[in-house]
N, C-alpha and C positions, 0 to 999 in steps of 0.2 A: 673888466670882470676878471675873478679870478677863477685859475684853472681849477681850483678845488668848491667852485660853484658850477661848473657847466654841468649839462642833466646826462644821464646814462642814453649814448645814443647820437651826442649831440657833435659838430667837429668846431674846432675854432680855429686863429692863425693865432702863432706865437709873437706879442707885441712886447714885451721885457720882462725881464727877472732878474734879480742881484749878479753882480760883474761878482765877485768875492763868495768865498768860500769853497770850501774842496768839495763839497754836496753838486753844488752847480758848477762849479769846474766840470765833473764827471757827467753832469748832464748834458751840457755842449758837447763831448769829447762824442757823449752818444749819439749826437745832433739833432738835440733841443738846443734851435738855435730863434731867434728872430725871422719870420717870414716862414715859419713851419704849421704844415696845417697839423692839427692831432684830432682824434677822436674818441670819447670817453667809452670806454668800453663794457667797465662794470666798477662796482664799487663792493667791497666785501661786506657783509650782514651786517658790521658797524658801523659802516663809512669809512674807513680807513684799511688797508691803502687801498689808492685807486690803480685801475690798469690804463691806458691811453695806446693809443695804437699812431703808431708814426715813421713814417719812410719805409713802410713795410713790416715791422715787427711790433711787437709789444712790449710797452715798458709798464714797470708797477712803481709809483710814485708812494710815498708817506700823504697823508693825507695835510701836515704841516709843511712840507715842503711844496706840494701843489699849491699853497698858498701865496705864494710868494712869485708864480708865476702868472704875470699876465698875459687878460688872452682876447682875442676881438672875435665875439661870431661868427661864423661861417655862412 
């Protein structure tokens, strides 16, 4: 599943997302890493972006970029 389908509310663990690019570089760095639980926090009046809450703070994702991460339910 992908991290830009989970519902507002819901948590999942972090199972992969592209090794490459400077976008997911910076998201590792922030640790979005494999083995990470997150949970959707809210999604803006468009869908886009989404907020996720993980290791204790809040991250806000593009909505095309959550796509590309995957996620196993919690």
């Amino acid at each position: 599943m992908k991290l830009s389908e989970l519902a507002v509310g819901a948590s999942a663990v972090v199972r992969d997302f592209p090794k490459t690019g400077t976008t997911f570089l910076r998201l590792r760095e922030m640790g979005l890493l494999n083995g990470t639980r997150v949970t959707l926090i809210r999604t803006a009046p468009l869908g886009d972006p989404i907020e996720i809450k993980l290791r204790g703070y809040h991250l806000t994702l593009r909505k095309s970029e959550a796509e590309h991460v995957l996620v196993d339910p919690a």
